[in-house]
PyMOL commands that place a pseudoatom at each C-alpha (Angstrom):
pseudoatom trace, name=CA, resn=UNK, resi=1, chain=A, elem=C, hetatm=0, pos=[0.000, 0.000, 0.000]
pseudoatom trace, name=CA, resn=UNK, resi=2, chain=A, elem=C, hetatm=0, pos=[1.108, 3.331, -1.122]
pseudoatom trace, name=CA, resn=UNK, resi=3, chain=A, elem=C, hetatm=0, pos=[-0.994, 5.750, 1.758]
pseudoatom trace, name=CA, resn=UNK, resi=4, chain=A, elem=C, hetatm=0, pos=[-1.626, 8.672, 0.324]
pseudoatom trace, name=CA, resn=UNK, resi=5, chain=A, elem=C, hetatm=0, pos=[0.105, 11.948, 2.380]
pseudoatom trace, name=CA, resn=UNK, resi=6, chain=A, elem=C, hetatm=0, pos=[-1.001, 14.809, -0.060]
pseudoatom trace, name=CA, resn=UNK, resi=7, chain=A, elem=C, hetatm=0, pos=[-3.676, 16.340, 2.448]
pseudoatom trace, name=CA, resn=UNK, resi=8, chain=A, elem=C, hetatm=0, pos=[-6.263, 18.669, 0.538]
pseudoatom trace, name=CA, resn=UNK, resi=9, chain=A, elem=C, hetatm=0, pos=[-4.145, 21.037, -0.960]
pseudoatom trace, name=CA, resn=UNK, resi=10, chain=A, elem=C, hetatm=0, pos=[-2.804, 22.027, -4.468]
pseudoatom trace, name=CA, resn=UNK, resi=11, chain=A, elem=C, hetatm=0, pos=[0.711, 22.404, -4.005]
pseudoatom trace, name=CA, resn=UNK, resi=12, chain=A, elem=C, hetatm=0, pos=[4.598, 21.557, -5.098]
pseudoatom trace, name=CA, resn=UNK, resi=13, chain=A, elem=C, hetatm=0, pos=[4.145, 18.358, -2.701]
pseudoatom trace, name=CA, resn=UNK, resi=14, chain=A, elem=C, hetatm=0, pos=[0.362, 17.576, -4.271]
pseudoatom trace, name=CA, resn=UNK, resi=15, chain=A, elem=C, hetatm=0, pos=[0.951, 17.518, -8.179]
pseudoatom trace, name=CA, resn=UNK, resi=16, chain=A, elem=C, hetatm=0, pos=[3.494, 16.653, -10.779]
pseudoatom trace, name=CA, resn=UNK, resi=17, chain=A, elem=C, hetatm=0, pos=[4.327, 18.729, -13.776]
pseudoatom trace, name=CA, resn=UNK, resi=18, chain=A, elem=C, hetatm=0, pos=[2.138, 18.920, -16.614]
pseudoatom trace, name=CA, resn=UNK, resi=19, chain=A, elem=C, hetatm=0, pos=[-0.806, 17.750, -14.398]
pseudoatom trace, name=CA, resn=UNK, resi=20, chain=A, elem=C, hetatm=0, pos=[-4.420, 19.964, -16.005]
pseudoatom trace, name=CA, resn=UNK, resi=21, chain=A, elem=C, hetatm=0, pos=[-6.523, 20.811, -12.893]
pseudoatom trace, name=CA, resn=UNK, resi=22, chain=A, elem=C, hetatm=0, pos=[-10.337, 22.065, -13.079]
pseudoatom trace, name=CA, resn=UNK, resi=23, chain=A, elem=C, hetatm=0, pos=[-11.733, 25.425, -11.416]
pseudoatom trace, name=CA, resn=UNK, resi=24, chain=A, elem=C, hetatm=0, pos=[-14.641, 24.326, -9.617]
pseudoatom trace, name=CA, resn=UNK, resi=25, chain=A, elem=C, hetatm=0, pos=[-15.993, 27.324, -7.186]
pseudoatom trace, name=CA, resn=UNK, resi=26, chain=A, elem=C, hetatm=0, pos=[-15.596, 31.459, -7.386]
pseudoatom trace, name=CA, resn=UNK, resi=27, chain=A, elem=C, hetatm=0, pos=[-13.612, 30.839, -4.371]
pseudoatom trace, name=CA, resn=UNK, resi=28, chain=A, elem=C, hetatm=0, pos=[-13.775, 33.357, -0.883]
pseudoatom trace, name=CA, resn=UNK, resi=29, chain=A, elem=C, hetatm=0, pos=[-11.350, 34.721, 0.899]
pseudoatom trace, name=CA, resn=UNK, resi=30, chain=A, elem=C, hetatm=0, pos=[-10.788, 32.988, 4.638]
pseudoatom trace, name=CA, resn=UNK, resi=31, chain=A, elem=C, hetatm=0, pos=[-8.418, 33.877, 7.377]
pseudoatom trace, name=CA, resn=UNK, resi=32, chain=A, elem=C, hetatm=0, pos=[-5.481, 31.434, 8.022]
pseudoatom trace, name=CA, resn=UNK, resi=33, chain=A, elem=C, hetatm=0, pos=[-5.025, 31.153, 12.073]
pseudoatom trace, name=CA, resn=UNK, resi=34, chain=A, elem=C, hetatm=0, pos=[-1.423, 29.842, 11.197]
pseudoatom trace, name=CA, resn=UNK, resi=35, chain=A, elem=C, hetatm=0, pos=[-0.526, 31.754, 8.364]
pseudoatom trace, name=CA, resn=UNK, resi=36, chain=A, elem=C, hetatm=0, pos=[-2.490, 35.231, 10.345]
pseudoatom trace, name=CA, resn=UNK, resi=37, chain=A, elem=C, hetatm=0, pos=[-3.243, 36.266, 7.042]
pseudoatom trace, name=CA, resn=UNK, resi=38, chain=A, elem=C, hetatm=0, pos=[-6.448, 36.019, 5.030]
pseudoatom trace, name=CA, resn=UNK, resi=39, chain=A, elem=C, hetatm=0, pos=[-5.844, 33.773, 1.721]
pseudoatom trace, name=CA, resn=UNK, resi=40, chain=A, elem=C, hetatm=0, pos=[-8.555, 33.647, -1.380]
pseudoatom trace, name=CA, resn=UNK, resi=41, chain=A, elem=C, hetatm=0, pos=[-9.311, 30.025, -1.637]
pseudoatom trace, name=CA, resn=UNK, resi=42, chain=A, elem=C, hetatm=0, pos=[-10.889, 28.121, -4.762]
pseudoatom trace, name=CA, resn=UNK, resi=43, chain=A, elem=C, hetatm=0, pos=[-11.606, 24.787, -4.955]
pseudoatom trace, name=CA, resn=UNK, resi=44, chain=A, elem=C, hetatm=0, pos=[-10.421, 22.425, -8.016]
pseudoatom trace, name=CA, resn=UNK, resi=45, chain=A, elem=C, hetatm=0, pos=[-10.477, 19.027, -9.428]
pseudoatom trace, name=CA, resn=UNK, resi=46, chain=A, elem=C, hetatm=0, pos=[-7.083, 17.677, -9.597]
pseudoatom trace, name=CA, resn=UNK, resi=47, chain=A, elem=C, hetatm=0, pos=[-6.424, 13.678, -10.439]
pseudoatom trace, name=CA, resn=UNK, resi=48, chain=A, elem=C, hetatm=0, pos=[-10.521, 13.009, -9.907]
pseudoatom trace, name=CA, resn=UNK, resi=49, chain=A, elem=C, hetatm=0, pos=[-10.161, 14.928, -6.080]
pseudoatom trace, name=CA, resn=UNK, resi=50, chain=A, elem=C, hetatm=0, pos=[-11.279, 17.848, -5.195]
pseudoatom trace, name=CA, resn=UNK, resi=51, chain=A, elem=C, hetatm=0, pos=[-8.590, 20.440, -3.303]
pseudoatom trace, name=CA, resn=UNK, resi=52, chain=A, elem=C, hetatm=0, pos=[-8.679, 23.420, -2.219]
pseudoatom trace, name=CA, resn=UNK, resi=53, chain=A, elem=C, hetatm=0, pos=[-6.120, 26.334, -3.654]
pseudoatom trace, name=CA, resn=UNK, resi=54, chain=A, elem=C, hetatm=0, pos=[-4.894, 29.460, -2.396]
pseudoatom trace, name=CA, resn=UNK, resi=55, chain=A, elem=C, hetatm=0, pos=[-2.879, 31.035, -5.780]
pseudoatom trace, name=CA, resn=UNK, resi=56, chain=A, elem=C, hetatm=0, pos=[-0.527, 33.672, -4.867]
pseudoatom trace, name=CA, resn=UNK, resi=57, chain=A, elem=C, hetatm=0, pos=[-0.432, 37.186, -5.905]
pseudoatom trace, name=CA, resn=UNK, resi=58, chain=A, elem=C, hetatm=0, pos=[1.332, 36.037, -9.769]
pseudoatom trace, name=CA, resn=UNK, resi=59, chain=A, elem=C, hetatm=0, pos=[-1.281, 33.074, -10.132]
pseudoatom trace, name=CA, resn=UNK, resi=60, chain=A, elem=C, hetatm=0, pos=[-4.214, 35.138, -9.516]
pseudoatom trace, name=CA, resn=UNK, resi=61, chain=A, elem=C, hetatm=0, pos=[-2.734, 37.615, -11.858]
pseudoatom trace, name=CA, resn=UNK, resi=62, chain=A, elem=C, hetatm=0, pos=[-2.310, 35.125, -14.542]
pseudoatom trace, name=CA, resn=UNK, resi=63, chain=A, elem=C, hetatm=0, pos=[-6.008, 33.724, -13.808]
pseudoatom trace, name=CA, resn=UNK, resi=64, chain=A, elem=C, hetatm=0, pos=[-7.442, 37.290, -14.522]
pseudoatom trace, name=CA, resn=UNK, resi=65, chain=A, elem=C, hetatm=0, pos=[-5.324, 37.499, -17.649]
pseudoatom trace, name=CA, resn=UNK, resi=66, chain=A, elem=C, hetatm=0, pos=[-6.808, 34.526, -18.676]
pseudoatom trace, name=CA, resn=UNK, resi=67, chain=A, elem=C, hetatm=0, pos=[-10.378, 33.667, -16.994]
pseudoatom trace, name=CA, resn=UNK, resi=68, chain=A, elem=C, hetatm=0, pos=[-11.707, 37.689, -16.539]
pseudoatom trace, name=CA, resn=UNK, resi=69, chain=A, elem=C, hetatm=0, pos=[-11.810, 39.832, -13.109]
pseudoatom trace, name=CA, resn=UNK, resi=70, chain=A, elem=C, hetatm=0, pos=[-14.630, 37.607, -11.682]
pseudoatom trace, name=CA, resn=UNK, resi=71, chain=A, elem=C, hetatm=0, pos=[-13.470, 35.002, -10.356]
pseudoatom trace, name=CA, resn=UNK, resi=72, chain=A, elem=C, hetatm=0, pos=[-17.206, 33.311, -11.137]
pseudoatom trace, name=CA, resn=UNK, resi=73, chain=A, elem=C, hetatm=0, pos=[-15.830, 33.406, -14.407]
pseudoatom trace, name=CA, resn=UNK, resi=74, chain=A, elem=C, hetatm=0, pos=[-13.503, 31.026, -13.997]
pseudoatom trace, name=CA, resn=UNK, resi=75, chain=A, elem=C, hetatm=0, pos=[-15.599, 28.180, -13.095]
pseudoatom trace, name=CA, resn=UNK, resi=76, chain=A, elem=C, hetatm=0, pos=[-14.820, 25.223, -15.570]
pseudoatom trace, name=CA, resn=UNK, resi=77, chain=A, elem=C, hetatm=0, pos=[-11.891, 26.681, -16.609]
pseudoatom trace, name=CA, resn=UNK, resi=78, chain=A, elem=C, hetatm=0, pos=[-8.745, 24.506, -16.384]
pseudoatom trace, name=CA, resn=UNK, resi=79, chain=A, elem=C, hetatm=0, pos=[-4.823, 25.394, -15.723]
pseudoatom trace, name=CA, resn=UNK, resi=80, chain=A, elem=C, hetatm=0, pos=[-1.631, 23.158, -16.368]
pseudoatom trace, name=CA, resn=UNK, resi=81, chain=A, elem=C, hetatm=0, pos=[0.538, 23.086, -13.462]
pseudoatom trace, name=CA, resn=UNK, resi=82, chain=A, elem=C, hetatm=0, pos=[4.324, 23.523, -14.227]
pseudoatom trace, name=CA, resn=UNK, resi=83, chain=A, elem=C, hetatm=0, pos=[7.367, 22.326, -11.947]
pseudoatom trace, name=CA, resn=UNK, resi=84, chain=A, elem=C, hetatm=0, pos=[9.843, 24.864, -12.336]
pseudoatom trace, name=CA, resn=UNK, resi=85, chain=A, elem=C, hetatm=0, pos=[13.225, 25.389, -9.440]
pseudoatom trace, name=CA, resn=UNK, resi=86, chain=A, elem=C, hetatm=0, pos=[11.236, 22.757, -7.005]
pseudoatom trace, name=CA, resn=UNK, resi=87, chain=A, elem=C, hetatm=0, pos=[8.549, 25.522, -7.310]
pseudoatom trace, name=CA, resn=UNK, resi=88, chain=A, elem=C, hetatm=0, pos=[4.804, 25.154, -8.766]
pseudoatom trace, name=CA, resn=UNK, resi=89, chain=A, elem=C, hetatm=0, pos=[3.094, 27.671, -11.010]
pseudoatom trace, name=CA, resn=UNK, resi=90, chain=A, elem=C, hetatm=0, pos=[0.797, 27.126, -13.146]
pseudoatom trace, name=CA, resn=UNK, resi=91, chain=A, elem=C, hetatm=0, pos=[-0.366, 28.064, -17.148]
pseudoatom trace, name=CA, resn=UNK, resi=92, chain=A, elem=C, hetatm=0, pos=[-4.280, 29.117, -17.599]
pseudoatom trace, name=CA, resn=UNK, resi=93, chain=A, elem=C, hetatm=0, pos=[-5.588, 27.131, -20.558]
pseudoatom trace, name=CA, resn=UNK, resi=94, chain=A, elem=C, hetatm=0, pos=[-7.596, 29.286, -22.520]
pseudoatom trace, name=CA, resn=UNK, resi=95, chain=A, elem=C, hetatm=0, pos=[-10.162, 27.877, -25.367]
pseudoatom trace, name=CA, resn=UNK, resi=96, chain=A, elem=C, hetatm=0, pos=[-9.787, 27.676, -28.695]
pseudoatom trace, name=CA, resn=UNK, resi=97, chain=A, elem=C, hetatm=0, pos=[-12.158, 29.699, -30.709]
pseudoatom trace, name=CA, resn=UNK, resi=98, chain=A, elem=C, hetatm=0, pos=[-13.720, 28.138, -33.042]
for i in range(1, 98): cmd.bond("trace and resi %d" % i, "trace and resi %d" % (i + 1))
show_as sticks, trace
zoom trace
Protein backbone atom coordinates (compact mmCIF):
# COMPACT_ATOMS: atom_id res chain seq x y z
CA UNK A 1 0.00 0.00 0.00
CA UNK A 2 1.11 3.33 -1.12
CA UNK A 3 -0.99 5.75 1.76
CA UNK A 4 -1.63 8.67 0.32
CA UNK A 5 0.11 11.95 2.38
CA UNK A 6 -1.00 14.81 -0.06
CA UNK A 7 -3.68 16.34 2.45
CA UNK A 8 -6.26 18.67 0.54
CA UNK A 9 -4.14 21.04 -0.96
CA UNK A 10 -2.80 22.03 -4.47
CA UNK A 11 0.71 22.40 -4.01
CA UNK A 12 4.60 21.56 -5.10
CA UNK A 13 4.14 18.36 -2.70
CA UNK A 14 0.36 17.58 -4.27
CA UNK A 15 0.95 17.52 -8.18
CA UNK A 16 3.49 16.65 -10.78
CA UNK A 17 4.33 18.73 -13.78
CA UNK A 18 2.14 18.92 -16.61
CA UNK A 19 -0.81 17.75 -14.40
CA UNK A 20 -4.42 19.96 -16.00
CA UNK A 21 -6.52 20.81 -12.89
CA UNK A 22 -10.34 22.06 -13.08
CA UNK A 23 -11.73 25.42 -11.42
CA UNK A 24 -14.64 24.33 -9.62
CA UNK A 25 -15.99 27.32 -7.19
CA UNK A 26 -15.60 31.46 -7.39
CA UNK A 27 -13.61 30.84 -4.37
CA UNK A 28 -13.78 33.36 -0.88
CA UNK A 29 -11.35 34.72 0.90
CA UNK A 30 -10.79 32.99 4.64
CA UNK A 31 -8.42 33.88 7.38
CA UNK A 32 -5.48 31.43 8.02
CA UNK A 33 -5.02 31.15 12.07
CA UNK A 34 -1.42 29.84 11.20
CA UNK A 35 -0.53 31.75 8.36
CA UNK A 36 -2.49 35.23 10.35
CA UNK A 37 -3.24 36.27 7.04
CA UNK A 38 -6.45 36.02 5.03
CA UNK A 39 -5.84 33.77 1.72
CA UNK A 40 -8.56 33.65 -1.38
CA UNK A 41 -9.31 30.03 -1.64
CA UNK A 42 -10.89 28.12 -4.76
CA UNK A 43 -11.61 24.79 -4.96
CA UNK A 44 -10.42 22.43 -8.02
CA UNK A 45 -10.48 19.03 -9.43
CA UNK A 46 -7.08 17.68 -9.60
CA UNK A 47 -6.42 13.68 -10.44
CA UNK A 48 -10.52 13.01 -9.91
CA UNK A 49 -10.16 14.93 -6.08
CA UNK A 50 -11.28 17.85 -5.20
CA UNK A 51 -8.59 20.44 -3.30
CA UNK A 52 -8.68 23.42 -2.22
CA UNK A 53 -6.12 26.33 -3.65
CA UNK A 54 -4.89 29.46 -2.40
CA UNK A 55 -2.88 31.03 -5.78
CA UNK A 56 -0.53 33.67 -4.87
CA UNK A 57 -0.43 37.19 -5.91
CA UNK A 58 1.33 36.04 -9.77
CA UNK A 59 -1.28 33.07 -10.13
CA UNK A 60 -4.21 35.14 -9.52
CA UNK A 61 -2.73 37.62 -11.86
CA UNK A 62 -2.31 35.13 -14.54
CA UNK A 63 -6.01 33.72 -13.81
CA UNK A 64 -7.44 37.29 -14.52
CA UNK A 65 -5.32 37.50 -17.65
CA UNK A 66 -6.81 34.53 -18.68
CA UNK A 67 -10.38 33.67 -16.99
CA UNK A 68 -11.71 37.69 -16.54
CA UNK A 69 -11.81 39.83 -13.11
CA UNK A 70 -14.63 37.61 -11.68
CA UNK A 71 -13.47 35.00 -10.36
CA UNK A 72 -17.21 33.31 -11.14
CA UNK A 73 -15.83 33.41 -14.41
CA UNK A 74 -13.50 31.03 -14.00
CA UNK A 75 -15.60 28.18 -13.10
CA UNK A 76 -14.82 25.22 -15.57
CA UNK A 77 -11.89 26.68 -16.61
CA UNK A 78 -8.74 24.51 -16.38
CA UNK A 79 -4.82 25.39 -15.72
CA UNK A 80 -1.63 23.16 -16.37
CA UNK A 81 0.54 23.09 -13.46
CA UNK A 82 4.32 23.52 -14.23
CA UNK A 83 7.37 22.33 -11.95
CA UNK A 84 9.84 24.86 -12.34
CA UNK A 85 13.23 25.39 -9.44
CA UNK A 86 11.24 22.76 -7.01
CA UNK A 87 8.55 25.52 -7.31
CA UNK A 88 4.80 25.15 -8.77
CA UNK A 89 3.09 27.67 -11.01
CA UNK A 90 0.80 27.13 -13.15
CA UNK A 91 -0.37 28.06 -17.15
CA UNK A 92 -4.28 29.12 -17.60
CA UNK A 93 -5.59 27.13 -20.56
CA UNK A 94 -7.60 29.29 -22.52
CA UNK A 95 -10.16 27.88 -25.37
CA UNK A 96 -9.79 27.68 -28.69
CA UNK A 97 -12.16 29.70 -30.71
CA UNK A 98 -13.72 28.14 -33.04
Amino acid sequence: MIPDFTGDFLNYESTQDGDIVTILNEGKVEHNETLKKDLFNIQVEHNSKTKTYSPNNTAGRALQDAFGRDSKDWIGKQFEILHIDKMMKIRPIKAVKA
